[in-house]
C-alpha positions in Angstrom: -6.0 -17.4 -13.5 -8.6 -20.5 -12.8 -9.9 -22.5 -15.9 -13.3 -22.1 -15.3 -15.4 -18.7 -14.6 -18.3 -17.6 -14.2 -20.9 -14.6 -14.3 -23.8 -15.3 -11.6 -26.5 -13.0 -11.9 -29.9 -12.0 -11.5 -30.1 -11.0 -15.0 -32.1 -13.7 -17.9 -29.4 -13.2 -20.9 -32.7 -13.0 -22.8 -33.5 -9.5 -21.6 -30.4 -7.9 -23.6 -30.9 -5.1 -26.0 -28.4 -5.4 -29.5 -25.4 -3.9 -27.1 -25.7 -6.5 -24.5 -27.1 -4.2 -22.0 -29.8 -5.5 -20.0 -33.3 -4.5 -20.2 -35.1 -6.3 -17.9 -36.9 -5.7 -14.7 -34.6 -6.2 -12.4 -33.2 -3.7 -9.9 -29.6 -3.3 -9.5 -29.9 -3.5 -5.8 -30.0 -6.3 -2.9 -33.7 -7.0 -2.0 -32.2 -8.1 1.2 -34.2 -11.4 0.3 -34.9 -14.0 -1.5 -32.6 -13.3 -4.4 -29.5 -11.8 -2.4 -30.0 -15.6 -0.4 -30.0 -17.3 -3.6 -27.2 -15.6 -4.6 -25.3 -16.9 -1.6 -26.9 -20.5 -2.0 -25.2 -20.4 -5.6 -21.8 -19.3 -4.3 -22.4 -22.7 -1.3 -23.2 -24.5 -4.6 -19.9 -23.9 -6.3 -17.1 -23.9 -3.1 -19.4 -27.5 -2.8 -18.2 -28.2 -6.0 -14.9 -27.6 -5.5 -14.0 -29.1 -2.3 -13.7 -25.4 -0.6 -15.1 -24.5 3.1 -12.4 -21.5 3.6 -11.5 -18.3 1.7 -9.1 -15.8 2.1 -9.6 -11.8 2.5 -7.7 -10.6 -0.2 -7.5 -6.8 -0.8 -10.0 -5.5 1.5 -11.5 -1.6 0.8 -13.2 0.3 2.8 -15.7 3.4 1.8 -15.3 6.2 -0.8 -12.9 4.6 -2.6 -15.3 1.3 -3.2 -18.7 2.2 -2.3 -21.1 1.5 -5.6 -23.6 4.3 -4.2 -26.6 2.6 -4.4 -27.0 2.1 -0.7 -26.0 4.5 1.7 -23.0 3.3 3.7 -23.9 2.2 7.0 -21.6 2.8 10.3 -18.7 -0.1 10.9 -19.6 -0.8 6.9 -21.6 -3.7 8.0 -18.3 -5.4 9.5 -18.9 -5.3 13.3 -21.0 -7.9 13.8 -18.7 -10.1 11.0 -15.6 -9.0 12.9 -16.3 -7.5 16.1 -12.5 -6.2 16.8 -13.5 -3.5 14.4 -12.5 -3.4 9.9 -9.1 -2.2 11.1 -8.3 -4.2 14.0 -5.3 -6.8 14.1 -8.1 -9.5 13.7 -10.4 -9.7 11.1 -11.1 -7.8 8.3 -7.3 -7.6 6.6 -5.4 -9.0 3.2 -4.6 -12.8 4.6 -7.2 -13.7 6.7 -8.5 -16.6 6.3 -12.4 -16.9 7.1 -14.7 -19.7 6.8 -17.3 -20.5 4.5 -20.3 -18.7 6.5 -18.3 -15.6 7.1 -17.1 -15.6 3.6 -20.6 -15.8 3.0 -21.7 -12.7 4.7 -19.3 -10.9 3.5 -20.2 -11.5 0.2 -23.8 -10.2 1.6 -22.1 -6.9 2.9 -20.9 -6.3 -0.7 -24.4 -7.0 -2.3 -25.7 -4.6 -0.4 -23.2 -1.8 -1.2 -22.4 -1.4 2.9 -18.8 0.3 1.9 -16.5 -2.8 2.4 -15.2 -4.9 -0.6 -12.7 -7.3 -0.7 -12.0 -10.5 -3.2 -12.5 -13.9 -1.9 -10.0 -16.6 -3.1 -8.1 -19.3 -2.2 -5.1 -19.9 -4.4 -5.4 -21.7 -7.5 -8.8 -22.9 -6.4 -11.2 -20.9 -6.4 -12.4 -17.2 -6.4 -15.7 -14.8 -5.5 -15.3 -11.6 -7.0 -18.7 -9.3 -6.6 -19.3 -6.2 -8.5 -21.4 -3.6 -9.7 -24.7 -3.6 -10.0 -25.6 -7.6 -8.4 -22.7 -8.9 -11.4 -21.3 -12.1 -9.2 -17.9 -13.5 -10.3 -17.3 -17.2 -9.5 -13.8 -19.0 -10.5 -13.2 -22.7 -9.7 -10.4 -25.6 -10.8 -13.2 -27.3 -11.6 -16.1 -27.0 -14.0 -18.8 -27.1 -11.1 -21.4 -28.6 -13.3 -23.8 -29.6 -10.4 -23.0 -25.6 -9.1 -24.4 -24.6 -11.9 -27.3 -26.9 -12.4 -28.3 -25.2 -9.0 -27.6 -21.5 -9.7 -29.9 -21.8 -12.3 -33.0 -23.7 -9.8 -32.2 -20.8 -7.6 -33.5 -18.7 -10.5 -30.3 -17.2 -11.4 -28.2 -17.2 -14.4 -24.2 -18.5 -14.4 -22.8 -17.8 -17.8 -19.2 -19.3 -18.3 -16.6 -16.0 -19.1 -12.8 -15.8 -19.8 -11.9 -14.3 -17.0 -13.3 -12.2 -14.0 -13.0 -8.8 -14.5 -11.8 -8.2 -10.8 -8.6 -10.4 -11.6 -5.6 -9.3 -10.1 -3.8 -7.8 -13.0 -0.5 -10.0 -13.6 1.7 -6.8 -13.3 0.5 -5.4 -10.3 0.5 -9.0 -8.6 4.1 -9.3 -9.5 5.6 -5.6 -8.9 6.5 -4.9 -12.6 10.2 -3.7 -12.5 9.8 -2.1 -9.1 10.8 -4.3 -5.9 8.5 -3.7 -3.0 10.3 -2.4 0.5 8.4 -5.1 3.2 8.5 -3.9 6.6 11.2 -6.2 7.6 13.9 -5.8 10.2 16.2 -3.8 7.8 13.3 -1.6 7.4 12.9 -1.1 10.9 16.5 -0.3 11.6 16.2 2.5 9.0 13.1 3.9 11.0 15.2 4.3 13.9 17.8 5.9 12.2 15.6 8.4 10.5 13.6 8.9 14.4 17.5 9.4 15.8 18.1 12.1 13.9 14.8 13.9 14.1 14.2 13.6 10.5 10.6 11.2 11.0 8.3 10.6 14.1 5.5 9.6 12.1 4.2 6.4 11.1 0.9 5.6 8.7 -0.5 2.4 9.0 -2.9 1.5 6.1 -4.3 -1.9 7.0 -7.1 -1.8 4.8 -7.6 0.2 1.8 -9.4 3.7 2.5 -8.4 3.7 6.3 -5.2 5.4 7.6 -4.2 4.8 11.6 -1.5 7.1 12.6 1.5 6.3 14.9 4.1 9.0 16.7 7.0 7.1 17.0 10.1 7.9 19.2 13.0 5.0 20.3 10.6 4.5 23.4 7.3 3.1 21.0 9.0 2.4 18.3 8.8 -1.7 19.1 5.1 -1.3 20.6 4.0 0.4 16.9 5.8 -2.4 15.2 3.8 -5.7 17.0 0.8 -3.8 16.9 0.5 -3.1 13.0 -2.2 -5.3 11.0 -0.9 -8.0 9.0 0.2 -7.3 5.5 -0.9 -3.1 6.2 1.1 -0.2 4.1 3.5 1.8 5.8 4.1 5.4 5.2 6.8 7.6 7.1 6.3 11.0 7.8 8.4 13.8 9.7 6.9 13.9 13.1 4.0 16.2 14.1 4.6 20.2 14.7 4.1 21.5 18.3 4.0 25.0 16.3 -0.1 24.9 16.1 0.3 28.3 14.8 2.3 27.5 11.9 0.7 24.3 11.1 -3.0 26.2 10.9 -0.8 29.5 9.1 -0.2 25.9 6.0 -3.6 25.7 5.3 -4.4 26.1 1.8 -7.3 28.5 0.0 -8.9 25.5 -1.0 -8.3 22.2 -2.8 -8.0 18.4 -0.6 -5.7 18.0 2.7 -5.5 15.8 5.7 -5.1 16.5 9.1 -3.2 14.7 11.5 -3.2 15.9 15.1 -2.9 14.6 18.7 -4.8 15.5 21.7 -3.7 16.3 25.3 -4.9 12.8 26.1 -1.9 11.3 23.6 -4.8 9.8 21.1 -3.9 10.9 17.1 -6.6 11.9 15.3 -6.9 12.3 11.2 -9.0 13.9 8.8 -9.3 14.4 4.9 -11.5 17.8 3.8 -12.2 20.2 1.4 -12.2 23.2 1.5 -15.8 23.6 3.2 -14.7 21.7 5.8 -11.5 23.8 6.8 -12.7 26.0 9.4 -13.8 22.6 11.6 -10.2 21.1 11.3 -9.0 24.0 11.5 -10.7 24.2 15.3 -10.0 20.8 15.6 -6.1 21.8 15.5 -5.8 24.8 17.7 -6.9 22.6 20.4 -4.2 20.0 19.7 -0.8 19.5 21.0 0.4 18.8 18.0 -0.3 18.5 14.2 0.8 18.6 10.7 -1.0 18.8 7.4 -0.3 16.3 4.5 -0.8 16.9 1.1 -3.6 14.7 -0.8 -2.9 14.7 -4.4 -0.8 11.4 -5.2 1.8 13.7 -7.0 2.2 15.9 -3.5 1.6 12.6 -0.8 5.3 11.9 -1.1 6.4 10.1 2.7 10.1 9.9 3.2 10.0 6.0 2.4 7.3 3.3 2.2 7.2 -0.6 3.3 4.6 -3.2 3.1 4.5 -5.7 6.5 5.5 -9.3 5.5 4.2 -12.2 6.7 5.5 -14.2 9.9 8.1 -15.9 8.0 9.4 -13.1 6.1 7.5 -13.0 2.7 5.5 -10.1 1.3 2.1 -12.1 -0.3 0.3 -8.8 0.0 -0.5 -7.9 -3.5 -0.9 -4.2 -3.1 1.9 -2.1 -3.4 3.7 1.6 -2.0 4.0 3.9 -4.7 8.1 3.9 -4.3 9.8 7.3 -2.7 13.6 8.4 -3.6 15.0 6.2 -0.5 12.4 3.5 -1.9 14.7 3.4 -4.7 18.1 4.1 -3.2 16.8 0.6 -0.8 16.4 -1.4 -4.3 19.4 -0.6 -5.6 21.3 -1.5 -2.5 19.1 -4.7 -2.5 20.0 -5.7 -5.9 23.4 -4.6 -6.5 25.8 -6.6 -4.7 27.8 -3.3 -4.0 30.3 -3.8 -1.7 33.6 -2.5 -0.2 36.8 -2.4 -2.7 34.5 -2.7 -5.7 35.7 -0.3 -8.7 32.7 1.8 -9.8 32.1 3.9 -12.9 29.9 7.0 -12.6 29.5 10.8 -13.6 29.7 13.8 -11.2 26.1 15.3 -10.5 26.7 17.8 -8.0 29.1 19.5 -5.9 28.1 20.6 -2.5 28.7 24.0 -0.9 30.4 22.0 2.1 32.7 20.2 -0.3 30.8 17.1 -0.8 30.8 15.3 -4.3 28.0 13.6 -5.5 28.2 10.9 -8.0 25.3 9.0 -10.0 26.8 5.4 -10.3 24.1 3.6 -12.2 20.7 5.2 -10.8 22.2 5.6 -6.7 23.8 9.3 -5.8 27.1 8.5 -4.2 29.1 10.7 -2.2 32.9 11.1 -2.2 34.8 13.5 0.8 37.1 16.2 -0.4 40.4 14.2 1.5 39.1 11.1 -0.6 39.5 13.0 -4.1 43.6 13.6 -3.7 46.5 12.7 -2.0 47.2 15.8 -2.1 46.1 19.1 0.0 43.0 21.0 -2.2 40.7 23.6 -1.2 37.7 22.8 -3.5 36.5 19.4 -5.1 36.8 21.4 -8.5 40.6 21.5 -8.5 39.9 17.5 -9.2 36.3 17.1 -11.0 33.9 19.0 -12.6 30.1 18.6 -13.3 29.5 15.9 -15.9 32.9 14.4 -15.3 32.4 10.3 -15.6 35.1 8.9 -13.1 35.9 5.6 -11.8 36.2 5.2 -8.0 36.6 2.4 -5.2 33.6 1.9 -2.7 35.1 2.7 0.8 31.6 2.1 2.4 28.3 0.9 2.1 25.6 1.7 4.8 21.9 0.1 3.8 20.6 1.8 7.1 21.4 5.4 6.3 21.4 4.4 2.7 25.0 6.0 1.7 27.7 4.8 -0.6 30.7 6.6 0.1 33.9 6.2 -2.6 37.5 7.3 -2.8 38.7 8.5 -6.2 42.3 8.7 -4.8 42.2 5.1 -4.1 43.1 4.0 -7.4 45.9 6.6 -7.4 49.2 5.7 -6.7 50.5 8.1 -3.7 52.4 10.7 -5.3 54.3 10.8 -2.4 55.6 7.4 -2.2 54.0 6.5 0.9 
């Protein structure tokens, strides 16, 4: 958190009624003028200040989920002519980038006038421009910027020193709380072409920027293409692969509620959309005409992908402050990553389940398990339940540990003598 912040506004402290609200003339809009420049004069005032001339792009958002409604959103959110690749392209508008002064600049202006992009603007430990509703300018320095505010104020504006900004990263979500974040890392990759191998995903979504979603069909063939060609620091979600069964994918439409398409065309281009209900008949044309399509659920509690991963940097590390919500193999991945489980160790765990095809399934510690019938005796049984029983705690040697397909396999029987003498 920087020392020294700051609230630049529009808004004379004067013109506050007994709840601090303000009741002054101004409009909560841009006048795409002389104040929305001063505004931008003030923020040159202040990276002056404190030695700055670059910023970095720090959780950028696009649309819906950002948009302060008092400007309609305009097409490309005001980012083309800022970054001409496009908001989601590998260049440009993505957590990381580092931008100068002047673009940081017009991006701020993009934000002011409520074009459907937002991002923070920061450059670590240094110095931060946060904007937010209604014209409300954040400013954070290392430095007290005396002669920054001296000017804001000659601009006709009005910085008030503050505690903190409230677009601050919270310190929990910056740090991943008790949950480690997957990164998109070459043990990640391995397990995607595992789960592509054996049919179980085909489908990759790519969420560079917050509020846009690119999908990718993946076989062994693209899977290395996809991978160099995902935005730096971008969400990853894994999906079983599209239907070529249009008929049952339009026959798992709901009556009504949110869902998201996901088709692709005879021309191999994949195509997405999130509607309501009103808008189900369109997709619902949309998909006949598609080769192949699937329908994903929109409500967080029914979005559940297979398994999640955030891309890391060049060198390995995930800086990207946003996180995956984690998925069942999310977790079985972080307790593989932070148990040092390997093979020989003595385990202690309870039976949880036993298969129809003989399998036993153990819960060792928060990770199901898996132990073979001929790993439960030396000797001949028909059913695991001649030797456990649901609930049973037991204590086993790890024969095997496999991070790709996420298994732990263990041998009761190996810390039994053989009754045979063998």
């Amino acid at each position: 958190m920087l020392p020294y912040v700051y609230c630049v506004t529009k808004y004379d402290p004067a013109d506050r009624d007994e709840r601090g609200c303000y009741t002054g003339p101004e409009g909560c809009v841009s006048d795409h003028g002389e104040v929305e420049a001063a505004y931008l004069r003030a923020i040159e005032a202040f990276a002056a200040d404190s030695g700055i001339d670059r910023l970095s792009v720090r959780e950028p958002q696009i649309a819906s989920f950002v948009h302060f409604g008092a400007e309609p959103p305009m097409e490309g959110y005001g980012l083309d002519e800022i970054f001409p690749s496009g908001p989601s392209g590998r260049v440009g508008f993505h957590d990381g980038a580092e931008v100068s002064l002047d673009t940081a600049l017009e991006l701020v202006r993009v934000m002011l006038r409520d074009r459907g992009a937002w991002c923070r603007l920061e450059v670590e430990d240094a110095f931060a421009v946060h904007v937010g509703w209604d014209q409300y300018l954040y400013i954070g320095s290392s430095s007290p910027c005396e002669e920054a505010q001296v000017r804001a104020r000659a601009l006709g504006l009005f910085p008030e020193r503050m505690g903190a900004s409230p677009h601050d990263v919270e310190a929990d979500r910056e740090t991943g709380g008790e949950e480690v974040q997957r990164p998109g890392d070459d043990a990640f990759w391995a397990r995607l072409r595992h789960a592509v191998g054996v049919c179980e995903a085909g489908l990759l979504e790519e969420e560079p920027v917050e509020g846009i979603s690119r999908y990718h069909r993946l076989t062994h063939e693209t899977l290395d293409a996809v991978r160099a060609g995902l935005a730096p620091r971008a969400r990853l979600s894994v999906w079983p692969d599209l239907s070529c069964d249009i008929d049952a994918v339009l026959g798992g439409m709901p009556v009504d509620g949110l869902i998201e398409g996901v088709w692709q065309e005879e021309d191999g281009r994949i195509h997405s959309a999130a509607v309501d209900e009103g808008e189900f008949p369109e997709l619902a044309a949309r998909i006949s005409r598609a080769g192949a399509a699937a329908l994903l659920p929109m409500y967080a509690d029914e979005r559940v992908p297979l398994f999640t991963a955030v891309m890391p940097d060049a060198d390995g590390v995930v800086r990207a402050r946003w996180r995956t919500d984690p998925t069942p193999s999310d977790r079985n991945w972080a307790f593989l990553k932070t148990r040092d489980l390997r093979r020989g160790q003595v385990v202690t765990g309870t039976v949880i389940r036993i298969a129809d095809f003989c399998v036993t399934f153990v819960d060792i510690g928060g990770f199901t398990a898996m132990i073979n019938i001929p790993q439960l005796s030396w000797l001949p049984i028909g059913h695991p339940s001649e030797v456990v029983s649901v609930g049973q705690e037991i204590t086993a040697e790890i024969l095997d540990v496999d991070p790709v397909r996420e298994r732990v396999s263990l041998s009761l029987k190996a810390l039994l003598a053989d009754p045979r003498g063998e």
